[in-house]
Every structure is written in structure tokens, then in C-alpha cells.
N, C-alpha and C positions, 0 to 999 in steps of 0.2 A: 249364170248371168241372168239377167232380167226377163220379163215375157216379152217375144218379138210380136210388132202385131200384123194382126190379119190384113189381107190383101181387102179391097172392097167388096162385097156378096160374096164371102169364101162360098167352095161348095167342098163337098168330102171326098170327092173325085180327082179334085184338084190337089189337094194333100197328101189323098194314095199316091198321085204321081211322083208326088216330089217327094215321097216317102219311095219311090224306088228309085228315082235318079241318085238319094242319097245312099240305098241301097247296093248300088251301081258301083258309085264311086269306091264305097268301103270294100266291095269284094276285089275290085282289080289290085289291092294290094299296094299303090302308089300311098303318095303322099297327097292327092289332087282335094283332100276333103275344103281345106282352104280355099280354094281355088272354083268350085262348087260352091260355097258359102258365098263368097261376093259375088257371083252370078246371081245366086238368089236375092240376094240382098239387091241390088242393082234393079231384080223385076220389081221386086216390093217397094222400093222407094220410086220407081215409075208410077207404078198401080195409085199410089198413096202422094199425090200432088199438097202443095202447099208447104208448113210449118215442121207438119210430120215425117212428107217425104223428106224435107231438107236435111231433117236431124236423122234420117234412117241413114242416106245419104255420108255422111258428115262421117260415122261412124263405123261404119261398114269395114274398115281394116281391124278397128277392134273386136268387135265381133265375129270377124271372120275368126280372128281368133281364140274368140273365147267357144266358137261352136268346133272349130278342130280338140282342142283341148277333152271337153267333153265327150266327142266321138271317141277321142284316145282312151278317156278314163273309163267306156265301157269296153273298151277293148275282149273283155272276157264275155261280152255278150252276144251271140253268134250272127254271123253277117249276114244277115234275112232280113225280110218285108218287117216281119214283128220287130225287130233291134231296129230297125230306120224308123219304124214308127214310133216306137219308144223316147227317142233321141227327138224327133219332130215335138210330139207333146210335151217332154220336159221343156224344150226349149219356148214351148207359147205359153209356161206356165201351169201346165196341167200335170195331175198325176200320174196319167197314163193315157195310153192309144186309146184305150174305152172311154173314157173322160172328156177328152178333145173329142175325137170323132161323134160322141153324143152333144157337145157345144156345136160341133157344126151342122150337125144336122137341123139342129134346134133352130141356127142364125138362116140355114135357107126356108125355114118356117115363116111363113107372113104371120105376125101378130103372136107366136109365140111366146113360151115365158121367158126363154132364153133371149128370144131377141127384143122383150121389151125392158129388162134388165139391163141389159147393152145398153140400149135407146136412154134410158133414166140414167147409166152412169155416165155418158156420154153428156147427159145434159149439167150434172152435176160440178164435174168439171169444166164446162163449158160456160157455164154460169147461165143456162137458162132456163130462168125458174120457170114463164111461163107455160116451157114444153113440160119440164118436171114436175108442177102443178098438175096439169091436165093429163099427163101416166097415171099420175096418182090416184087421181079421182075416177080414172078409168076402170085402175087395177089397183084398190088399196094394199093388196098384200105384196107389190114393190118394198113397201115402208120397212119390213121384215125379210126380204127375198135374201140370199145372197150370191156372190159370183160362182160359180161352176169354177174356177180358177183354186190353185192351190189355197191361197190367203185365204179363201170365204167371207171376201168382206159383204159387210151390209154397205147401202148407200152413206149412211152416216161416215162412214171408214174413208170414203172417198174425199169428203170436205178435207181432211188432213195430206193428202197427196204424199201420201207416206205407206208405206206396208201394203201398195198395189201397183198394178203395171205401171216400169216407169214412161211408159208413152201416156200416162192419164196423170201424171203427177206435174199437176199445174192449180195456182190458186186465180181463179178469177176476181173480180174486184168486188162482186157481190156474195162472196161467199159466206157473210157474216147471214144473209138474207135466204140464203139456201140452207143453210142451218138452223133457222130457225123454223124456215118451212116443215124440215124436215123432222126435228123435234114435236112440235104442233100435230103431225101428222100420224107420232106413234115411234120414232124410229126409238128403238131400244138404245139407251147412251151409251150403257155399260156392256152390249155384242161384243164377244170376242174374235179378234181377227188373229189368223192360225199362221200368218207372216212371222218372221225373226222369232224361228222357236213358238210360235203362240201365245198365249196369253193377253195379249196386248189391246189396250181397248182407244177408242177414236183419242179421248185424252192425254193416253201416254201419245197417242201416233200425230195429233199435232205440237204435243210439246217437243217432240223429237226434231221437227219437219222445219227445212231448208224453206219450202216456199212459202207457207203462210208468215215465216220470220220475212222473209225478201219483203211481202208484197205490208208490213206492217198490219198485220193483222192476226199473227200468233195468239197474243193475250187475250184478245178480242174473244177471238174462239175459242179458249181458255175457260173466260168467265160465261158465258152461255153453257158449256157442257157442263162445269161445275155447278152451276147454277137448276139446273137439269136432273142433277141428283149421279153425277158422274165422281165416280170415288177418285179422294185425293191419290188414293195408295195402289191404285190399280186393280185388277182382279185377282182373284185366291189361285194362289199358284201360279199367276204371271208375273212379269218383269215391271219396277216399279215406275213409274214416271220421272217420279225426282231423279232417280239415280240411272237413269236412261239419257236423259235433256241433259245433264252432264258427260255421259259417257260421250254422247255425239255433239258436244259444242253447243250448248244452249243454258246458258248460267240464267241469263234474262228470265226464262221460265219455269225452271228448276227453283229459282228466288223465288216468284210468285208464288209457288207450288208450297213452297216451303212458310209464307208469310201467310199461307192462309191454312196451314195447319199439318199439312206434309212433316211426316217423320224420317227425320235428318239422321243417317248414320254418321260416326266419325268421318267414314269419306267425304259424304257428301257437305258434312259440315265443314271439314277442310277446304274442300273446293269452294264453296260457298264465304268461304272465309268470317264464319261465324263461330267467333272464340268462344264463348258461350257452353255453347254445345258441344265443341269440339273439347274442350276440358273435360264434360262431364263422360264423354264416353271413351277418355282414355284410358278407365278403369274397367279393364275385361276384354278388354279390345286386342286382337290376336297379332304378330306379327305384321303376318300380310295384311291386315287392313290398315295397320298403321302405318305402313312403307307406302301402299296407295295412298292414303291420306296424304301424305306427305310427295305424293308425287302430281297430285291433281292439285294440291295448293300451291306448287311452283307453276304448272302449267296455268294457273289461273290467277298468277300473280300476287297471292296471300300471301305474302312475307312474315309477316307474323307467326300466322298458321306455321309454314312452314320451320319458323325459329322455333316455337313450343315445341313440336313433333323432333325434330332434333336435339333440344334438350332431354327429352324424352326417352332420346337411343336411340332415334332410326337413324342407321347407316345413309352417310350423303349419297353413297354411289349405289342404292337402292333400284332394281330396275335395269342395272347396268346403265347408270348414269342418266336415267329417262329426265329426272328433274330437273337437272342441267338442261340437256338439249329442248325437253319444252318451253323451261322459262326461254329460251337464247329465240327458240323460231318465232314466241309470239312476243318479241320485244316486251318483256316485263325486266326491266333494268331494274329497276332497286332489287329484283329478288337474283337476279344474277350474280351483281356486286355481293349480296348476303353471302350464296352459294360458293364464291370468289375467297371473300373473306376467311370461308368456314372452311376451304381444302378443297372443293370440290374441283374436279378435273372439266376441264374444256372441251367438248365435243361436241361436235355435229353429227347429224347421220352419213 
């Protein structure tokens, strides 16, 4: 699950504790780790008033369960202070008990680097440039710092509200303007952030990203990063932007992506619904991508697409029926009726 966050002025004393209440729980043998989890959660979203606590709040039965779970899955790890701490730090995001416990000591540090890091990505997403401005200028080497968190993002990483804590994943209204700051200021475009497998850099993470789409300003920040000298293709040996913005429901920018020079695999060309390209790479092209292909062009409503690719050969019930049931949930009729037509079986999940 996600990073939970910190109480206001964690201190490290306060985590040992609740690294042995959790210790506690797991040695008596019960079932009670649940039941300890929304206690906790319950303090936390007290401690933490307002927007945050509401949503700590809001959530708290799922989490509970998702932190039992986790407890369960170290099961083989022995039921001591070290295993409760271990189980704390994954859960806030960290590597390890040394990891965290060094974040926290760092945050009860007045003026530290840890804690002016915080301070800058706090403002980032908060959208306030002029406190962000004025970190900056305090402590240029912010512009390069990154989180002590698993992901290591830089601040740049942050504008995308994507492949970091999801309590900071929010797009302010000024975000086009924090990005630019931030740019101007040094921030490397192409940093790699170590989230989803790694690779991944700020352009794939807002081509991906729910809120900068919500708040209409995706492309926006699109064309500023590329403009920046942000690669269409992602980093060498990371995960590609175009064929990511599709995996997670973003055709709008994976197009972009693609209109301004992005290299289209079969899939992605199917998805995309660009016959074109989708022809010329049906020569070489392995089964399995052309069963994908043909199932992201149902899902995306390329009727077409998906007609050629079945001429082609690929099996309609490919995926165990996946292109049925996508076309059907995001109402693309014409490609249902096609799939109707052509034999395909009717199912839901």
C-alpha cells in the first residue's frame, strides 16, 4: 500500500513506541493486528486536521487492511522490536527501520536538509511558489535534493502527483508556474524516479497521472517538460511514456506523445487507432503483441484496428475474452456490434 503519513513533528521515540505496541500485538498470537491498525489510524487522522485528516479518516477500514495483510505476508519474520520496525518503515514508505528512523531524526532537526526537503515538497504541491522560491534561493541544492522515501523523487517528480506519497498527490492550479520555476532553477527534467519498478522520469509520471488530467493541465505540462529537453522515449532502460499513458487510461497524451514524434509500437498503434503504423508493424510482430494490440484497440474503441488485426489471425476470445468485456464497460458500440458480428462471446467480469 501507499506511504502513510507522519503525525505533526514526528519524533523517533514516538515510532519506537508504536513499533512495540505493534510488536505487542504480533507476539500474542491473536488476530488483533487490525484492530491495532485503526487505533492507529484513528490517532493519525486526529493529529492531522483538515483535508488530510478527513481522507486518513475516510479510509482507515482499507488500510487497516491492507497493513494486517502485510503483517501476515512477513509472517516468517520474527516477532521482535526489529520486524515491527521493519513493517512501520515499509509502511511510511521507506526501505528500512535505518531509513525512516534517519527521516526522522533529520524532521525533528530545525533547518535540516531532511526537513527543508519536506518544507519545498510540501510547497510544491501546495502550490506555493513563493515559499518555494524563497527554499530555493536559501538552499539551491533543493533543485537536485531527493526524497529519503523509496521513489527518490526530485521536486520536479512532484508537479506530476504521480510515483509519490499518495497524501501529496494533488495538482494545484499554479502548477504550470511551479514548473517552470523549477526548470529555470536547475531541476534536472530527465531525474530518474525509482517508483513502479524505476526508470521512470517526471514526463512519463505526468503523462500517466489522474490529476494533472482532472485539473486540465496534463499537456500543458507535457509541453514545458518536452520543451526542456525531456525525452519523448523515456529513460534507457525505463518504461516508455507512450506505452505507459495507455496502459493506465490516457490515449489524450500518449496522442500527443506520439504527434510529436514518440515511437508507436503495434500496440500502441492499435490503441491509438493509427492504421498507418499499425500495418506497417504487423510484419514481425509476435503473437502476443498482436493479441494486445487487438485488445487495447477494442478497449479504445478502434474498430478498424481491431478488424485488420483479426483479419490478420488473432483469436476474438484472445485474453480470455478481454476485448469483449472492454469494449462492453467503456461503451464503444460500434466495436461491440463488430465483435457480435464476428462470434465473439458476451461477457462481463
Amino acid at each position: 500500500m501507499d506511504a502513510i503519513p507522519l503525525v505533526l513533528q514526528p519524533t523517533l521515540a514516538e515510532y519506537t513506541a508504536l513499533a512495540e505496541e505493534l510488536r505487542d500485538v504480533r507476539a500474542d498470537g491473536s488476530d488483533a493486528v487490525a484492530d491495532w491498525a485503526r487505533r492507529w489510524l484513528d490517532r493519525l487522522a486526529t493529529t492531522r486536521a483538515g483535508a488530510l485528516g478527513h481522507e486518513i479518516r475516510a479510509t482507515i477500514e482499507r488500510a487497516a487492511f491492507h497493513i494486517e495483510q502485510l503483517v501476515r505476508s512477513q509472517a516468517a519474520t520474527p516477532r521482535s522490536l526489529a520486524g515491527a520496525e521493519e513493517v512501520l518503515a515499509r509502511l511510511h514508505g521507506f526501505d528500512g527501520w535505518l531509513a525512516f528512523a534517519s527521516h526522522l531524526q533529520g524532521l525533528m532537526e530545525t533547518g535540516s536538509a531532511t526537513a527543508r526537503f519536506e518544507a519545498a515538497a510540501d510547497a510544491v504541491v501546495d502550490g506555493e511558489l513563493a515559499a518555494l522560491q524563497t527554499a530555493v534561493a536559501h538552499d539551491p541544492a533543493l533543485i537536485r535534493a531527493t526524497s529519503q522515501r523509496r521513489h527518490h523523487s526530485t521536486l520536479l517528480h512532484y508537479v506530476a502527483a504521480n510515483g509519490i506519497e499518495d497524501f501529496r498527490q494533488r495538482t494545484p492550479s499554479n502548477i504550470v508556474e511551479v514548473t517552470r520555476f523549477l526548470l529555470a532553477a536547475g531541476a534536472e527534467v530527465d531525474a530518474p524516479n525509482a517508483d513502479y519498478a524505476g526508470g521512470g522520469s517526471a514526463l512519463g509520471l505526468v503523462a500517466t497521472s489522474i490529476h494533472p488530467y482532472n485539473a486540465g493541465l496534463q499537456i500543458q505540462l507535457m509541453e514545458i517538460l518536452v520543451a526542456a529537453g525531456a525525452n519523448l522515449e523515456g529513460l534507457p532502460g525505463g518504461w516508455r511514456p507512450v506505452d505507459a499513458a495507455l496502459a493506465n487510461g490516457c490515449p489524450e497524451a500518449a496522442g500527443w506523445l506520439a504527434d510529436r514524434g514518440a515511437r508507436l509500437t503495434i500496440i500502441s498503434a492499435a490503441a491509438l487507432g493509427r492504421m498507418e503504423r499499425l500495418e506497417a508493424e504487423l510484419e514481425g510482430a509476435t503473437r502476443a503483441e498482436i493479441e494486445e494490440a487487438f485488445v487495447l484497440a477494442c478497449g479504445y474503441g478502434h474498430t478498424r484496428a481491431a478488424e485488420v488485426l483479426l483479419d490478420h489471425g488473432v483469436d476474438i476470445e484472445a485474453g480470455d475474452g478481454r476485448a469483449m468485456r472492454l469494449a462492453l464497460e467503456y461503451g464503444h458500440d460500434a466495436t461491440v456490434a463488430m465483435l457480435r458480428e464476428r462470434g465473439a462471446a458476451t461477457r462481463r467480469r
